[in-house]
N, C-alpha and C positions, 0 to 999 in steps of 0.2 A: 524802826531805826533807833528811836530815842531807848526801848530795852537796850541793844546793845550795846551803848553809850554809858547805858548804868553800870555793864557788868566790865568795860574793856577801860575804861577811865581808870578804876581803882584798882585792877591788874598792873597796868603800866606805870600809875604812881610805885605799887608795890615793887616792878621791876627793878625801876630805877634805884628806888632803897636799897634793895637786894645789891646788885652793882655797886652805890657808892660803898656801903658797909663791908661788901668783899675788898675793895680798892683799900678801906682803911684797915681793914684786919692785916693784909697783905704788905701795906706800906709800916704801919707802924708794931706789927707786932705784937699787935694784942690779942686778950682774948676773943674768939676761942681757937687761935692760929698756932698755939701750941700743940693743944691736945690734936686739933687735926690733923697736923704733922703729922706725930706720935701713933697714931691709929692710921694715917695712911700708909707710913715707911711699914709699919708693924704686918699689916695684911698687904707686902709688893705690891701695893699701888703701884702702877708707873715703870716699873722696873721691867729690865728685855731680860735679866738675868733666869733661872739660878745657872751662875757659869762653877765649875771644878776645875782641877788641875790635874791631866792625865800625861804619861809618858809615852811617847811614840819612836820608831827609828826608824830610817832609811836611810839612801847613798845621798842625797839632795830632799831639800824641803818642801820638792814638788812630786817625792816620791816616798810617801812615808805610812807607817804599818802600824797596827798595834802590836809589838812584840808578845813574844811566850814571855811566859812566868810573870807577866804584868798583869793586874791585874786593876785596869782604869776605872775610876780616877784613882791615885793613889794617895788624893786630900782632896777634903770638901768642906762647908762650913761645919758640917756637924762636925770634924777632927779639930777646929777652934775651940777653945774649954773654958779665955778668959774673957771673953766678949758673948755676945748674942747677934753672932756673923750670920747677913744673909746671903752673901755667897763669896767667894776668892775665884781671885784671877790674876792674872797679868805676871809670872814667873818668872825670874831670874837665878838662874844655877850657875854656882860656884864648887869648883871641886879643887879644896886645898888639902894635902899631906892622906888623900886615900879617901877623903871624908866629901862627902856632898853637901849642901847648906842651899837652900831655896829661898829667896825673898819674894814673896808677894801682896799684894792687895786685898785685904779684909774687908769688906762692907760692912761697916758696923749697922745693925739694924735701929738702934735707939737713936743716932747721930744726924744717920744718913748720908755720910761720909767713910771714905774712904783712910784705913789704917794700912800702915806697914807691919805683915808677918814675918815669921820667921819658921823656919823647919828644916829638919837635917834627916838625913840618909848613910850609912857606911855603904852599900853598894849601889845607892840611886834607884832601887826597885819599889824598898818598902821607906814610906816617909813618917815621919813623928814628929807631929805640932810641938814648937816650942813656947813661944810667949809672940806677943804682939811690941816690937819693939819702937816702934816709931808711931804716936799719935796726937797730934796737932789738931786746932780748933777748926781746920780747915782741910779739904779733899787731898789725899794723899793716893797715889797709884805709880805703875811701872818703874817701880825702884830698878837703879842699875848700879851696880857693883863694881871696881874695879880697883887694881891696887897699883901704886904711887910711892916711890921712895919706900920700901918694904913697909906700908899700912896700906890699912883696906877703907875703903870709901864709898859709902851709897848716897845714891842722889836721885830722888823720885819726882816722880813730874806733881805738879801741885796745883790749886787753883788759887793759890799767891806768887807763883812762876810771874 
């Protein structure tokens, strides 16, 4: 009995240590809670993603098809070129003057937070990334559109909502 005494004492001291040192890396930010950030976001730790953004149509949203000449998805993060995106989602289409214009959800991979994209279409089939237009220190997703006394208005949900 007294061997395992020897070997389980200094395990459970060890535990404990382990424990408090995660609690303080995690409360105050220290090292090495950056880097493992960094290298968790970096290899989708954690993440249900990679999501894309594909176009579909039908008469009702409970009846819906992958159309001809589509060719899904028609953006993914690889079509992002000013960030290191690990995936987009959440679309909002606006079709002004013949033109289409998409806002979506950037995952930035460095951040780990959520940016607002941007992307346009002349017949909504084929899309082409424009720039990342909205990025704050904080989670940015489901940008929604809509226009107001002849301007245009996005308002994306946040986690400073």
């Amino acid at each position: 009995m007294k061997s395992y005494l020897n070997y389980l004492l200094p395990f459970i001291i060890t535990l404990i240590a382990v424990i408090f040192y995660g609690i303080e890396i995690h409360k105050h930010k220290i090292f090495p809670y950056r880097y493992i950030r960094k290298v968790y976001l970096y290899l989708n730790l954690g993440t249900r993603g990679p999501w894309s953004i594909g176009i579909y149509e039908g008469a009702t949203p409970f009846n819906l098809a992958d159309p001809e000449k589509i060719f899904n998805p028609v953006l993914t993060a690889k079509d992002v070129d000013d960030i290191d995106a690990k995936f987009i989602a959440d679309p909002f289409m606006l079709l002004k003057n013949g033109k289409y214009f998409m806002f979506f959800e950037v995952m930035n991979r460095e951040t780990g937070q959520g940016d607002i994209g941007y992307a346009e279409s002349a017949d909504g089939r084929k899309w082409k990334y424009r720039k990342i237009i909205i990025h704050e220190e904080f989670h940015l997703s489901y940008p929604y559109v809509f226009e107001w006394n002849n301007s245009y208005y996005l308002i994306p949900e946040s986690t400073k909502d």
